[in-house]
Backbone as a chain_set.jsonl record, in Angstrom:
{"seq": "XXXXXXXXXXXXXXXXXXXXXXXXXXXXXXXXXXXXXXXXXXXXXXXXXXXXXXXXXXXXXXXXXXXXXXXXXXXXXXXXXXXXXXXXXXXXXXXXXXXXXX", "coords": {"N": [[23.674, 1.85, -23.939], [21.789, 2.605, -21.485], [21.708, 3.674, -17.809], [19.098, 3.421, -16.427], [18.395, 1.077, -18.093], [20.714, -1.096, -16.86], [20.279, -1.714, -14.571], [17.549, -2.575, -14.384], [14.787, -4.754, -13.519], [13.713, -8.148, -14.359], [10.372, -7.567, -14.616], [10.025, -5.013, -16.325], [11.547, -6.574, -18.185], [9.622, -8.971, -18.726], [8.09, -11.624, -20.019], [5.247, -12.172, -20.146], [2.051, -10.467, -19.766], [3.04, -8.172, -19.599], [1.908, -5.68, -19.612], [1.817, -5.076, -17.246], [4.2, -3.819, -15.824], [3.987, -1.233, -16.833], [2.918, 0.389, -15.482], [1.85, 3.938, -13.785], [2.758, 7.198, -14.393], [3.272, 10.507, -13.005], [3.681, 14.129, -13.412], [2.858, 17.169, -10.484], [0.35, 16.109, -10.219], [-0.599, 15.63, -13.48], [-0.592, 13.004, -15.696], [2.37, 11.543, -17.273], [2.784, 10.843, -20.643], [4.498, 7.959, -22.337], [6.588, 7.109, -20.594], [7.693, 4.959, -17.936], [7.815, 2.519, -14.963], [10.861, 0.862, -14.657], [11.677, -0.752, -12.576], [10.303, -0.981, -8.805], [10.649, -0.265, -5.281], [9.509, -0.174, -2.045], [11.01, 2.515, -1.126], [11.491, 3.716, -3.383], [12.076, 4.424, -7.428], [12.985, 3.33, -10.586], [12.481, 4.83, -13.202], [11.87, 4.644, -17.393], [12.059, 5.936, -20.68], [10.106, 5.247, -23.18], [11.343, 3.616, -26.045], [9.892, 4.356, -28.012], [8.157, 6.824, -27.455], [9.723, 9.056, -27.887], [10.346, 10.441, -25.725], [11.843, 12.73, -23.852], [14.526, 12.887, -21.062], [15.911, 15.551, -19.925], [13.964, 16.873, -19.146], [12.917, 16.422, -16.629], [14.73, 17.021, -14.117], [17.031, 16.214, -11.904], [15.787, 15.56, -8.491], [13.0, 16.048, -9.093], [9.845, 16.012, -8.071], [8.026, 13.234, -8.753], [4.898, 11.052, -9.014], [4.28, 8.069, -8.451], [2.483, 4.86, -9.229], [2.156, 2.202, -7.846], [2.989, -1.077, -9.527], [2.103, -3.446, -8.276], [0.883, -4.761, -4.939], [2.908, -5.01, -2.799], [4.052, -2.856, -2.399], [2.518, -0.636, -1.27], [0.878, -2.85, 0.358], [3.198, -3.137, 2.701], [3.121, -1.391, 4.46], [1.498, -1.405, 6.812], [0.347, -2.588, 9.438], [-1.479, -4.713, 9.192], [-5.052, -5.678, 7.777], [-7.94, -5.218, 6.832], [-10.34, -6.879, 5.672], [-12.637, -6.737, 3.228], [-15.418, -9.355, 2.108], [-17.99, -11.081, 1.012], [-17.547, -14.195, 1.393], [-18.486, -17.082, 2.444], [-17.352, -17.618, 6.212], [-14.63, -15.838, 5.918], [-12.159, -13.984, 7.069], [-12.363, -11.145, 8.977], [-10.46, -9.432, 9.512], [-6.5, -9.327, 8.493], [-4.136, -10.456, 9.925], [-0.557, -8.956, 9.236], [1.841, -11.243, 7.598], [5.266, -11.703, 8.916], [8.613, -11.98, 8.338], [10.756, -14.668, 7.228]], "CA": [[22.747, 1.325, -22.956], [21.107, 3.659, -20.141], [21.456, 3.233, -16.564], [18.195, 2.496, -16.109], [18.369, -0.299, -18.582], [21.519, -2.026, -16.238], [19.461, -2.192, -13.416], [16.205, -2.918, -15.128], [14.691, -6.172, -12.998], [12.693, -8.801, -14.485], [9.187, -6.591, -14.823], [10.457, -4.317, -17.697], [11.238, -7.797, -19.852], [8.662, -9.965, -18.682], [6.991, -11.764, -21.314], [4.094, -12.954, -19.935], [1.795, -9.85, -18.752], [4.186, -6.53, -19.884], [1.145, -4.381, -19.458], [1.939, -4.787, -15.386], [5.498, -2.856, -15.616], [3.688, 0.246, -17.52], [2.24, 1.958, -14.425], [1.095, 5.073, -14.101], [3.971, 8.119, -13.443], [2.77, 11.726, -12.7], [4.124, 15.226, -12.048], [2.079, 17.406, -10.977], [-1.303, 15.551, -11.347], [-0.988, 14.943, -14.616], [0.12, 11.886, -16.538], [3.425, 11.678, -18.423], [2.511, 9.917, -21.66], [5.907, 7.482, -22.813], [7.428, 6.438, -19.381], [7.182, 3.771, -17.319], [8.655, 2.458, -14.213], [10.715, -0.48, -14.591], [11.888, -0.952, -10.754], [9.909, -0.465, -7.602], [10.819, -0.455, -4.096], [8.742, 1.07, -0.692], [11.794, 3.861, -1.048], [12.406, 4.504, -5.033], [12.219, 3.279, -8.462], [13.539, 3.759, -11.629], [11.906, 5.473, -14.677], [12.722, 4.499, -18.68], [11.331, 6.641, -21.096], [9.836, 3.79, -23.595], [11.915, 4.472, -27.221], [8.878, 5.088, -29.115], [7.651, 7.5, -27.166], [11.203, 10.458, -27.752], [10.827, 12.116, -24.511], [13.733, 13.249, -23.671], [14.742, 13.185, -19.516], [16.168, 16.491, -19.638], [12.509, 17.967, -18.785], [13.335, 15.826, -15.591], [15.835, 17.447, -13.4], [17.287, 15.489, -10.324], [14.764, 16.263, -8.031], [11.822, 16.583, -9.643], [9.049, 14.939, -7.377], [6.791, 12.549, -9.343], [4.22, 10.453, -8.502], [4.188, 6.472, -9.5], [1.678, 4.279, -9.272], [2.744, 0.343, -8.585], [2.255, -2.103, -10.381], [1.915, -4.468, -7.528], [0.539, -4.14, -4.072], [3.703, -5.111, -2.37], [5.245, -1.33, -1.71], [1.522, -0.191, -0.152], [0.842, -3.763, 1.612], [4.275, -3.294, 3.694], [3.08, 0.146, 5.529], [0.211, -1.604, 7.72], [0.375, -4.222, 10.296], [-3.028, -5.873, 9.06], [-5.436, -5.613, 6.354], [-9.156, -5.41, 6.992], [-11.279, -7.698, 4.263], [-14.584, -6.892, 3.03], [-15.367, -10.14, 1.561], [-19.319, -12.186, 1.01], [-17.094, -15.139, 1.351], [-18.841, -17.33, 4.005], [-16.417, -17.714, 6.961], [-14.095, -14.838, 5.611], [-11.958, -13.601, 8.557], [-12.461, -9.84, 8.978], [-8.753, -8.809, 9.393], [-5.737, -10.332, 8.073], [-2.597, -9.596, 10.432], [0.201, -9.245, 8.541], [2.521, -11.972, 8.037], [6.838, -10.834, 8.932], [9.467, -12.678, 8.169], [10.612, -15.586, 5.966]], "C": [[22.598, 2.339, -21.836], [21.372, 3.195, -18.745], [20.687, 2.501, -16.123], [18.155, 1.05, -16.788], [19.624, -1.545, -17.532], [20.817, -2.586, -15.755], [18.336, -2.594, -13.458], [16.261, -4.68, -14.304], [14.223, -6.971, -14.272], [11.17, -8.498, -15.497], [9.427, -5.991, -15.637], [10.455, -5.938, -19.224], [10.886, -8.593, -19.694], [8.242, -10.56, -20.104], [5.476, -11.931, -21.557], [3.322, -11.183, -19.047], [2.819, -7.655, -18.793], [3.421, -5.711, -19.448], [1.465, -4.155, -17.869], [3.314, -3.915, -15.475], [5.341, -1.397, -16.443], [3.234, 1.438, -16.267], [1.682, 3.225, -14.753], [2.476, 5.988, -13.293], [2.984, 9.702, -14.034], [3.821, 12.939, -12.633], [3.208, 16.046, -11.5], [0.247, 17.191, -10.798], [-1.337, 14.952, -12.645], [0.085, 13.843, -15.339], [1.571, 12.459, -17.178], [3.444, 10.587, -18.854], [4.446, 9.23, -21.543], [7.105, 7.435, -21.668], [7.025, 5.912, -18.53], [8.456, 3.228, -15.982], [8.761, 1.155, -14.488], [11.308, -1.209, -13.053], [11.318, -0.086, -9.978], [9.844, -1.238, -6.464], [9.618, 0.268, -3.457], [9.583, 2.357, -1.07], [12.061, 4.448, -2.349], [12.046, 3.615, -5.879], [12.35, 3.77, -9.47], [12.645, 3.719, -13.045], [12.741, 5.181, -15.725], [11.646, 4.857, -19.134], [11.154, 5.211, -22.21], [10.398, 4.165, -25.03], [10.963, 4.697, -28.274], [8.38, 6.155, -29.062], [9.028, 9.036, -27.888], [11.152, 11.189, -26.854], [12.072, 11.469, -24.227], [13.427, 13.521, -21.599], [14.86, 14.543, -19.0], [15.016, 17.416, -19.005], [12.391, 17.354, -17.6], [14.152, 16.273, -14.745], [16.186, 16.672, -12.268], [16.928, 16.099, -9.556], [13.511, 16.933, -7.698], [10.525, 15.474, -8.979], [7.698, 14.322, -8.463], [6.279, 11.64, -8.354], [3.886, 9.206, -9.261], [3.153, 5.202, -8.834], [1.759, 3.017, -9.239], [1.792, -0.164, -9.132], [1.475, -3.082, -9.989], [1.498, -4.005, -6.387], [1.497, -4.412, -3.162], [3.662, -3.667, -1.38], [3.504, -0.49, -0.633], [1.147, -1.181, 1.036], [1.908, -3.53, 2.938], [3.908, -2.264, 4.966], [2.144, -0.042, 6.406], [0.627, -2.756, 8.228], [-0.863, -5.509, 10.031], [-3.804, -4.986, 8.016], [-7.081, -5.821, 6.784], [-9.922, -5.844, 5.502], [-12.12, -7.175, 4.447], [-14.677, -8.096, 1.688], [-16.957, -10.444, 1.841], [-18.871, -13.745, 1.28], [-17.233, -15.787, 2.509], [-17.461, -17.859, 5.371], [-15.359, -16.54, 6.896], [-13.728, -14.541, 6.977], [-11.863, -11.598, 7.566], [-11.307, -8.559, 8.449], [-7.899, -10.026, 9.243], [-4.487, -9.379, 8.999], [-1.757, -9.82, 9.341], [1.631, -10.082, 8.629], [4.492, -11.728, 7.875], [7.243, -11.812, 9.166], [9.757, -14.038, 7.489], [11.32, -16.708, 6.402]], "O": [[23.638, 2.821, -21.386], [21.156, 1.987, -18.642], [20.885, 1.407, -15.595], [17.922, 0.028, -16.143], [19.353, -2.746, -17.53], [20.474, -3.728, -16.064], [17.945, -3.093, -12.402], [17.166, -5.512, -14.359], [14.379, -6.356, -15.327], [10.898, -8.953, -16.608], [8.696, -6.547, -16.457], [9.906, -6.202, -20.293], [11.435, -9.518, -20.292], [8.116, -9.886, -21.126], [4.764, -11.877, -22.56], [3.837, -10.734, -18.023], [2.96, -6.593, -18.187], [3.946, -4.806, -18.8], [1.331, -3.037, -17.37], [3.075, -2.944, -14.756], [6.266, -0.615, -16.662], [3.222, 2.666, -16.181], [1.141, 3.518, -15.819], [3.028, 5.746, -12.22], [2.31, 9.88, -15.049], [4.779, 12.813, -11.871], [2.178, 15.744, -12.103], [-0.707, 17.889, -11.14], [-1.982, 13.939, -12.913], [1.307, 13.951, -15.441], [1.77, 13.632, -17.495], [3.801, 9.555, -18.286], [5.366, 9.775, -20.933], [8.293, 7.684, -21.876], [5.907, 6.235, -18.129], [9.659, 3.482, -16.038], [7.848, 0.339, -14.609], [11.109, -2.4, -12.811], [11.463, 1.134, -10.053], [9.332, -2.35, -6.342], [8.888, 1.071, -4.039], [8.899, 3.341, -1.35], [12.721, 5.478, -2.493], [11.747, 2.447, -5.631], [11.824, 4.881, -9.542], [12.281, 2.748, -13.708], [13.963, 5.259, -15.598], [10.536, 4.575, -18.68], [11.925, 4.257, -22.11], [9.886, 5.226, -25.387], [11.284, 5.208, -29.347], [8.045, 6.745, -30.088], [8.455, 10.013, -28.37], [11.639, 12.319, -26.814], [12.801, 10.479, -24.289], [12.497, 14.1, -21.038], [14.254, 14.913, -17.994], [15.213, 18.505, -18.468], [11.342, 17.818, -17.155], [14.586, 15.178, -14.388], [15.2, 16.522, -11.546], [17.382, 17.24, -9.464], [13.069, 17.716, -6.857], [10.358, 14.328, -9.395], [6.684, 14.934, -8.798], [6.782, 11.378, -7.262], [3.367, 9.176, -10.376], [3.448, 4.799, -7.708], [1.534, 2.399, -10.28], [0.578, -0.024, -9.28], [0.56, -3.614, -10.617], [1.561, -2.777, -6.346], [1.002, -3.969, -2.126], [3.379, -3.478, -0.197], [3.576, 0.048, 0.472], [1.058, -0.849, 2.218], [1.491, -3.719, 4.081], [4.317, -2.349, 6.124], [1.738, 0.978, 6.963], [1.143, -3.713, 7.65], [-1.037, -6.647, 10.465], [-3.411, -3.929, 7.522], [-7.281, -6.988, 7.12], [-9.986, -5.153, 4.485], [-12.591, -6.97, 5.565], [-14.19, -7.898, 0.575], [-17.323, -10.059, 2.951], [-19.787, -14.56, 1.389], [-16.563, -15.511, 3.504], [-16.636, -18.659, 4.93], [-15.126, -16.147, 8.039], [-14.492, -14.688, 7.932], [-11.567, -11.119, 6.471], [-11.228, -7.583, 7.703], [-8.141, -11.188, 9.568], [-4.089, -8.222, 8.871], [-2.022, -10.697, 8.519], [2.473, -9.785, 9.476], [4.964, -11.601, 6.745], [6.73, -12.629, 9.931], [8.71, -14.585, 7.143], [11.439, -17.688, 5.665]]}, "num_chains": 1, "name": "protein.A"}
């Protein structure tokens, strides 16, 4: 079993919906076919190469800056205090502050 597989949330073995934990990962610019993120935070998230695909990590080095694509809008919603709508939706408020704490 892999590291990443310990820590693997939820989103990796969904059943309902799998295509949402495929993302999009980069180096580069360009795509890397056969990996997928199955955890994401605002600060990090963990790559599994998918076993059909055979890449191999080693072309990975610790350190190697990629670029990942969520799945969800969580990790970009958090970085703004408010949210400007463009909506046709009669009444529609303009801006949405954002709502902190639980």
């Amino acid at each position: 079993m892999s590291v990443a597989r310990k820590h693997a949330p939820t989103t990796a073995r969904r059943r309902v919906s799998r295509a949402a934990g495929r993302g999009f990962c980069g180096v580069h610019g360009q795509a890397i076919r056969g990996i997928r993120p199955i955890a994401l935070n605002q600060e990090h998230g963990i790559l599994q190469p998918m076993p059909e695909s055979g890449l191999r990590t080693t072309g990975f080095p610790v350190g190697t800056l990629m670029r990942v694509l969520p799945h969800h809008a969580c990790s970009t919603a958090a970085q703004f205090d408010g949210y400007h709508v463009i909506s046709d939706a009669p009444g529609a408020a303009p801006y949405w502050p954002r709502f902190r704490g639980w």
